[in-house]
C-alpha positions in Angstrom: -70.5 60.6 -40.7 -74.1 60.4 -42.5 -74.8 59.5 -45.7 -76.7 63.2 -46.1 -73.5 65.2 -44.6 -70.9 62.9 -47.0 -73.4 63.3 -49.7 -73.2 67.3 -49.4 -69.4 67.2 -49.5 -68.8 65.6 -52.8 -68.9 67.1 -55.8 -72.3 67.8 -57.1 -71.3 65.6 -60.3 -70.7 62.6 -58.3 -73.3 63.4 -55.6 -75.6 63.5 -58.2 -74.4 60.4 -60.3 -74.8 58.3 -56.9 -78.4 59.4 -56.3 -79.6 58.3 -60.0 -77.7 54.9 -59.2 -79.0 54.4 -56.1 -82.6 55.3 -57.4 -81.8 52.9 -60.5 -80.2 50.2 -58.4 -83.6 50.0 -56.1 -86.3 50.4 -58.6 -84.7 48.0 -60.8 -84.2 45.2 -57.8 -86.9 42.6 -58.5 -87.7 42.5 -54.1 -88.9 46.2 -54.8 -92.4 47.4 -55.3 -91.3 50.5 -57.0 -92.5 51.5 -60.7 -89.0 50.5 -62.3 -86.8 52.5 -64.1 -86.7 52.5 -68.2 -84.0 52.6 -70.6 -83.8 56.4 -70.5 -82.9 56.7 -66.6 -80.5 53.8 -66.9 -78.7 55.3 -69.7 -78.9 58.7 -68.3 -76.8 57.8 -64.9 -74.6 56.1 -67.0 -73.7 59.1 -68.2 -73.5 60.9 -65.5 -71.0 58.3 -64.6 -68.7 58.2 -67.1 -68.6 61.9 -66.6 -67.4 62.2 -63.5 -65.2 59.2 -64.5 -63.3 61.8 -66.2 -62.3 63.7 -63.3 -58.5 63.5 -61.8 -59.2 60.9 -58.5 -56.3 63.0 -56.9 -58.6 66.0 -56.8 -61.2 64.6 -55.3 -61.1 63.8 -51.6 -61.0 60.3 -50.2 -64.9 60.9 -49.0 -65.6 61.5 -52.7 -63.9 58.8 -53.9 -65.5 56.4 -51.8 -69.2 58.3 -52.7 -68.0 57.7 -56.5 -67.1 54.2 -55.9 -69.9 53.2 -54.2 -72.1 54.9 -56.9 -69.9 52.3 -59.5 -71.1 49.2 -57.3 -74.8 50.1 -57.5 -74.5 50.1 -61.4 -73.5 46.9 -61.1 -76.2 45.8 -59.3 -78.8 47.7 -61.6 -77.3 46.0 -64.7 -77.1 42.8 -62.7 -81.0 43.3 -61.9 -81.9 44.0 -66.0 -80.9 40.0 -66.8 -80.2 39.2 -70.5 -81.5 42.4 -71.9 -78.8 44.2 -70.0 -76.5 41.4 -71.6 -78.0 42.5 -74.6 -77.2 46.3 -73.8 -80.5 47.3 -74.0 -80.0 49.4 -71.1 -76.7 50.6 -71.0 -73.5 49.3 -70.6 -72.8 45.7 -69.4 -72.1 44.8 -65.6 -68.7 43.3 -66.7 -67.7 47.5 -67.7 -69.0 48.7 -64.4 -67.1 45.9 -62.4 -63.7 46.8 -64.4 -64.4 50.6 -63.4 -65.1 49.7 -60.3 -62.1 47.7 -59.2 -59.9 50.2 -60.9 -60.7 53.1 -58.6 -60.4 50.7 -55.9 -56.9 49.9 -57.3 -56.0 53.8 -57.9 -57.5 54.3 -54.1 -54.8 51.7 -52.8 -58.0 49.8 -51.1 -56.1 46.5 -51.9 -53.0 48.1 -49.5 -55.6 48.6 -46.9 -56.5 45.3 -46.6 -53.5 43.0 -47.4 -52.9 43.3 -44.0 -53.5 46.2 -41.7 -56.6 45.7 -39.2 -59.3 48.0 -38.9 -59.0 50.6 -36.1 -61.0 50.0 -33.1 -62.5 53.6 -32.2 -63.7 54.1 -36.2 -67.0 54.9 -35.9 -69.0 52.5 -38.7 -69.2 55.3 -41.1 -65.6 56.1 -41.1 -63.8 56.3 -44.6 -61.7 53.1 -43.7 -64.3 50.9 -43.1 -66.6 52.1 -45.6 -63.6 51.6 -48.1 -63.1 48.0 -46.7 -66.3 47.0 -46.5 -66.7 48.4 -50.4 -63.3 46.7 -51.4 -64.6 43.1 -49.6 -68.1 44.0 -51.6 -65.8 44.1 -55.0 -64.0 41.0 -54.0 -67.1 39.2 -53.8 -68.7 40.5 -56.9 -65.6 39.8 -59.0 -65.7 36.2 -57.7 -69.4 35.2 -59.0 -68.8 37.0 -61.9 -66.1 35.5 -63.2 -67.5 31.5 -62.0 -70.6 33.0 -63.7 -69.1 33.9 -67.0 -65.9 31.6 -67.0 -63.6 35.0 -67.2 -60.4 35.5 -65.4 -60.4 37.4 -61.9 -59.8 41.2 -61.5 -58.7 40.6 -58.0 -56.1 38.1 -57.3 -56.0 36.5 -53.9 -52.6 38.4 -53.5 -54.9 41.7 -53.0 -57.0 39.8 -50.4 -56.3 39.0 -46.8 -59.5 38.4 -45.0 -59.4 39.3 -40.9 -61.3 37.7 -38.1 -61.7 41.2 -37.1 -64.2 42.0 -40.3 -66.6 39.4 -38.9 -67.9 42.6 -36.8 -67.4 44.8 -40.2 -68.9 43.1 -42.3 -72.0 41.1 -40.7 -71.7 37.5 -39.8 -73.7 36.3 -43.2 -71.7 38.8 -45.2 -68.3 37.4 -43.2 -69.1 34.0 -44.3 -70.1 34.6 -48.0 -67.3 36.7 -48.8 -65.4 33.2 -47.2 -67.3 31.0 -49.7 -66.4 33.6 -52.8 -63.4 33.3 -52.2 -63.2 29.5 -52.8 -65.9 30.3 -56.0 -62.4 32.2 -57.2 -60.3 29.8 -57.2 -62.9 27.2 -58.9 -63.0 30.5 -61.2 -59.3 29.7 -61.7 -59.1 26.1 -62.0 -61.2 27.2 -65.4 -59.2 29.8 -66.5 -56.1 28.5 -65.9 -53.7 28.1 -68.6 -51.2 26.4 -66.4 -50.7 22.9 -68.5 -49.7 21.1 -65.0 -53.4 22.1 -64.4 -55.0 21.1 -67.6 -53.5 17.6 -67.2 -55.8 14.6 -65.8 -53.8 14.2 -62.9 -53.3 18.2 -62.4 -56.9 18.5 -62.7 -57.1 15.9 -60.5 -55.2 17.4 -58.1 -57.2 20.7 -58.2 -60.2 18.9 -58.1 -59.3 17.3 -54.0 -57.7 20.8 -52.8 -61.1 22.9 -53.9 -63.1 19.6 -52.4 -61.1 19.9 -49.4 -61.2 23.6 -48.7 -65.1 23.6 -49.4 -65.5 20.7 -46.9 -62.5 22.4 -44.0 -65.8 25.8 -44.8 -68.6 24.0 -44.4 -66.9 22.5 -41.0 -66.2 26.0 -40.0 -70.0 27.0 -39.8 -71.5 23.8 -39.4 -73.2 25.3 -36.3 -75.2 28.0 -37.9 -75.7 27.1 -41.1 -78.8 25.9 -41.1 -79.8 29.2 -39.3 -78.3 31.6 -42.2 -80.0 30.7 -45.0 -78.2 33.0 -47.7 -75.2 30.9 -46.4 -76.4 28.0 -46.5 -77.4 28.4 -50.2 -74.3 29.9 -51.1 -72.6 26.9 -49.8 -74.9 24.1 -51.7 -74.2 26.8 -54.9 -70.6 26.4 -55.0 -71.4 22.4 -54.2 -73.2 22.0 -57.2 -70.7 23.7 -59.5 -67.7 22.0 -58.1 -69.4 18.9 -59.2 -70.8 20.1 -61.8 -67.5 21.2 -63.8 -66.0 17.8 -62.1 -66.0 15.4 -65.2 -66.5 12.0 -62.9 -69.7 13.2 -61.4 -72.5 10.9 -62.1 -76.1 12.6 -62.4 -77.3 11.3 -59.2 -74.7 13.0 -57.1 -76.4 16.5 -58.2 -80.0 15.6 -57.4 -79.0 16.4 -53.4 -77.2 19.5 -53.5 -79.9 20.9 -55.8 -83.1 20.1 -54.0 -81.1 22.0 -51.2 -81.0 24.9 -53.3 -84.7 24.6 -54.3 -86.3 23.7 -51.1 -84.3 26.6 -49.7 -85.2 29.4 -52.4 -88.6 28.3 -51.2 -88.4 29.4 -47.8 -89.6 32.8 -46.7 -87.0 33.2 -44.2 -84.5 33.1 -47.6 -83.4 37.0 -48.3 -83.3 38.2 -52.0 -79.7 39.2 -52.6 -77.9 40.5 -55.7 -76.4 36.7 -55.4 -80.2 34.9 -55.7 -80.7 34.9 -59.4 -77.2 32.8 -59.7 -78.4 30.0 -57.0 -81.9 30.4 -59.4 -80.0 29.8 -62.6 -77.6 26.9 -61.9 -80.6 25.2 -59.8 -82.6 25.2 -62.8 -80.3 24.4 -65.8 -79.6 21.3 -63.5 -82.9 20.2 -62.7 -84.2 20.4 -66.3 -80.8 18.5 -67.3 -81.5 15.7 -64.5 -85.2 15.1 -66.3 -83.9 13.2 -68.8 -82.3 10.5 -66.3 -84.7 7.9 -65.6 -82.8 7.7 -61.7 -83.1 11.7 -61.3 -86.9 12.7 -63.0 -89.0 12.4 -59.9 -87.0 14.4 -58.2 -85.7 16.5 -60.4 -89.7 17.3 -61.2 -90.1 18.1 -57.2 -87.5 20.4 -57.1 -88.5 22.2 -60.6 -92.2 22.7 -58.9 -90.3 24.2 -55.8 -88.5 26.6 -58.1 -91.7 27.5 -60.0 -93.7 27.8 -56.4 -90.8 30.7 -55.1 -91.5 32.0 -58.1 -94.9 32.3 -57.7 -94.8 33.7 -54.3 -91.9 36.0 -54.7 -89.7 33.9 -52.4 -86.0 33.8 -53.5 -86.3 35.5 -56.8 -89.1 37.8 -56.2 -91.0 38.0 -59.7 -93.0 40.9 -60.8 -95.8 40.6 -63.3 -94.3 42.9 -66.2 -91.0 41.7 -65.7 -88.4 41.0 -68.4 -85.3 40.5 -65.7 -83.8 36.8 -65.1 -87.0 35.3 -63.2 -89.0 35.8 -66.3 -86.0 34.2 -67.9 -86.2 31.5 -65.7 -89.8 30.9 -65.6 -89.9 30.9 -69.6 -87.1 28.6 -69.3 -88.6 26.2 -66.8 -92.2 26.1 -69.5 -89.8 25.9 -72.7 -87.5 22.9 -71.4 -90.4 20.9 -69.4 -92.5 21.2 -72.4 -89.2 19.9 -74.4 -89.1 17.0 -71.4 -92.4 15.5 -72.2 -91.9 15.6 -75.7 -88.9 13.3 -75.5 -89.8 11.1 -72.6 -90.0 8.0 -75.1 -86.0 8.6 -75.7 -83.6 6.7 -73.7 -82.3 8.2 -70.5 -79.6 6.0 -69.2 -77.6 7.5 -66.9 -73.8 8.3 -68.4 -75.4 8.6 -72.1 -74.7 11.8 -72.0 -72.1 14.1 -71.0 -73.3 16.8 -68.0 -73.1 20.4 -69.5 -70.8 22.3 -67.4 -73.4 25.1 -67.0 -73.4 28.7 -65.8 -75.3 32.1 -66.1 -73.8 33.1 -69.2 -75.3 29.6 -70.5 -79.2 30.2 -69.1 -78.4 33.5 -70.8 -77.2 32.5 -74.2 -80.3 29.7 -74.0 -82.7 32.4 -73.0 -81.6 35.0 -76.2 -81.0 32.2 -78.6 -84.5 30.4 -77.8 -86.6 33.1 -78.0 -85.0 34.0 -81.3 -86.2 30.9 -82.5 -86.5 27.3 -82.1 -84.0 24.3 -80.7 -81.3 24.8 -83.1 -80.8 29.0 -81.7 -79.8 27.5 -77.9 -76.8 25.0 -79.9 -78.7 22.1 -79.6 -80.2 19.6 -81.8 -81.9 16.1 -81.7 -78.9 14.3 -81.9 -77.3 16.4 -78.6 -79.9 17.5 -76.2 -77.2 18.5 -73.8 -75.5 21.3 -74.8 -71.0 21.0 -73.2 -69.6 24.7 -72.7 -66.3 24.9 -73.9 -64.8 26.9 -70.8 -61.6 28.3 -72.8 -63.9 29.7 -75.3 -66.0 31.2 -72.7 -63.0 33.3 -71.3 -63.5 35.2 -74.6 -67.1 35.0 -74.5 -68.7 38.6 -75.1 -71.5 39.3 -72.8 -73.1 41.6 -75.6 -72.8 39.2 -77.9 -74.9 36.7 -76.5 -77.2 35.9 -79.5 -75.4 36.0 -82.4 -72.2 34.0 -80.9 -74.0 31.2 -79.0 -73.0 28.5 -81.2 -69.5 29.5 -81.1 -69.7 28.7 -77.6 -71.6 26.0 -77.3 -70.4 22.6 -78.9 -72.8 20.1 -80.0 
C-alpha cells in the first residue's frame, strides 16, 4: 500500500497532523537545505497532535493507527533536531513527552505482542501493516534506548517486550539490524544506572555488571567484525557505546578513552558517514571527552587532533551537518568546543596528572545543562569552579533530572 493511498484513508485529523510532522521533522533536520520551520509550525502540529490524541484508538483502524504513530515518531525527531532550546521548550513539548505517547499507542496497539515472538510473514508486501508496525515498534525500541543512556532515565521498554529475529535483518536493513543490536546493549548500560537493585550498587555487583556488559559488547563487535569497517553508522555506534561503557566504569584511566574517541572523530569526519537522528549523540559524548582529556598531560595532543577533526566535520557538514543560522546541538557543540578550548589554554599552567581528577560520567543531558548554564553566564552557571574543573554527574539524581529544567536545576545535578 502507498504512503498517498494509506494517507487518504485515515482520518483527515491524523492525515493532516502527520503531514505537518513530517514537514517539521525534515525542515528542522540539520542534513536538510530547507528554510526551517519556526516556533509557530512546531507548536501548531503539536496541536494537531494532541488533538487527535484524543480520539478512541479502537475507532480508528489499524492503518490509522500506524499513520498516527508514525506521525508521534517524527515529533521526536523534530524536537530531537531543535537541541537545548527544545530542552528548554522553546518549541513545544519535550522529546521525552512525545516518546511516552509514542510507546503508549504502541503498547495499546499490542505491537510488543507482535514481536515477542511471532515472525514476520513471508508474502507481506513491505508496506504491509505488520511490518510497518514492526519496523515502527523496533524504531521505538531504539529511540527509547539512547534516550534513556542519554538522560540517565529508566527504560519505557523492557527487554521482556523485545525479541529481536534473524528474519528482521531483511526488515529492517542490515545497518538498521545491527544498531537496533547495539541499542539494545546501550539499554542495559541504561539499566546498570538506573538500577536500584543494591546487589547492583555494590562494588563487587557493579563489578559484575561491569564484565557481562564488556562481554556482550565484545561477543557484538565479534558478530560484525567483517563489515564493520564498511558500515560506518555501525561502526560509530559501536565505538559510542565503547566510550560510555568506560566512561561510567570508575577504574578507567584517561588514556584508555583517547582510542575509542579518535574513532569517533576521525569517523564523523568521513563523507561516506550518514547523518542520522543518532549523530548529534556520537558528537556530544566525543566532545565532552576530548575537552576533558586536554587537561591530561598523556591525552592533550591527541585529544587536540581529534577536537580539530570534530571542528573540520563541522565545518564541512560531515557528521553533524551545521547550518549557518543554526541554534540546534552543532552550534551547541561548536560554542562548546571555542568556550572550553579557550578555558584549556587558560589553565595550561595547572597540573594535569593523570588520576587527579575524577572522569565526569558524561552524557547529552550534561553538554546540554553546560550549554544553557554557560551561556547564562560564566564558569560557576555549568557547576563548576576553580577548585573542580571536572564536573561528576550524580546518575540517581539524573533519573529525576527534568529535561525543561535544564538551567535553573544544573547545580542540583552536578556535584562539585
Amino acid at each position: 500500500m502507498s504512503l498517498r493511498l494509506r494517507l487518504s484513508k485515515a482520518s483527515s485529523r491524523v492525515r493532516e497532523a502527520f503531514l505537518q510532522a513530517l514537514y517539521c521533522a525534515v525542515r528542522s533536520n540539520p542534513a536538510s537545505t530547507l528554510i526551517p520551520t519556526g516556533p509557530f509550525e512546531s507548536r501548531g502540529v503539536a496541536e494537531l497532535a494532541f488533538a487527535a490524541q484524543y480520539e478512541d484508538p479502537a475507532s480508528r483502524s489499524i492503518a490509522d493507527n500506524l499513520v498516527y504513530l508514525q506521525t508521534l515518531i517524527f515529533l521526536i525527531l523534530e524536537a530531537d533536531n531543535r537541541g537545548p532550546a527544545a530542552i528548554k521548550g522553546q518549541f513545544g513539548p519535550p522529546r521525552a513527552l512525545w516518546l511516552g505517547a509514542a510507546i503508549g499507542l504502541a503498547y495499546n496497539l499490542r505491537l510488543h505482542h507482535g514481536n515477542a515472538g511471532a515472525r514476520p510473514s513471508e508474502g507481506d508486501h513491505d508496506d504491509s501493516d505488520e511490518k510497518l508496525g514492526r519496523r515502527a515498534w523496533w524504531t521505538l525500541v531504539v529511540l527509547d534506548r539512547w534516550n534513556a543512556v542519554s538522560t540517565s532515565s529508566p527504560l519505557h521498554i523492557p527487554d521482556s517486550s523485545v525479541v529481536l529475529l534473524q528474519e528482521d535483518q531483511a526488515l529492517l536493513g542490515t545497518a538498521a539490524y545491527h544498531i537496533t543490536r547495539l541499542s539494545m546493549i546501550l539499554g542495559h548500560l541504561a539499566e546498570s544506572l538506573t538500577s536500584s537493585d543494591q546487589a547492583a550498587s555494590t562494588h563487587a555487583g557493579g563489578a559484575y555488571v561491569s564484565r557481562l556488559l564488556r562481554g556482550e559488547l565484545e561477543r557484538f563487535r565479534e558478530s560484525v567484525d567483517s563489515v564493520l569497517n564498511s558500515l560506518n553508522l555501525v561502526h560509530i555506534a559501536y565505538w559510542h557505546v565503547k566510550l560510555l561503557f568506560l566512561r561510567l566504569n570508575d577504574a578507567t584511566e584517561p588514556g584508555q578513552l583517547i582510542g575509542p574517541v579518535t574513532h569517533i572523530a576521525t569517523i564523523l569526519n568521513s563523507v561516506q558517514t550518514p547523518v542520522t537522528p543518532l549523530s548529534y549523540h556520537f558528537v556530544a559524548l566525543a566532545i565532552l571527552t576530548l575537552v576533558d582529556l586536554l587537561d591530561y598531560g598523556e591525552t592533550r595532543i591527541d585529544a587536540e587532533k581529534g577536537i580539530m577533526l570534530i571542528a573540520e566535520a563541522l565545518e564541512a557538514r560531515r557528521g553533524v551537518s551545521s547550518r549557518e543560522d543554526s541554534a540546534g546541538w552543532d552550534r551547541t557543540i561548536k560554542d562548546f568546543i571555542s568556550r572550553r578550548t579557550g578555558q584549556a589554554r587558560t589553565n595550561s599552567g595547572a597540573t594535569t596528572a593523570a588520576g587527579k581528577h575524577p572522569l565526569p560520567h558524561g552524557n547529552l543531558a550534561h553538554l546540554a545543562e553546560l550549554a544553557v548554564g554557560e551561556s547564562a553566564g560564566g564558569p560557576g552557571a555549568s557547576g563548576m569552579s576553580s577548585e573542580a574543573r571536572y564536573p561528576v554527574i550524580d546518575t540517581q539524581k539524573l533519573q529525576n533530572f527534568n529535561e525543561t529544567d535544564a538551567a535553573v536545576n544544573l547545580c542540583r545535578v552536578v556535584d562539585k
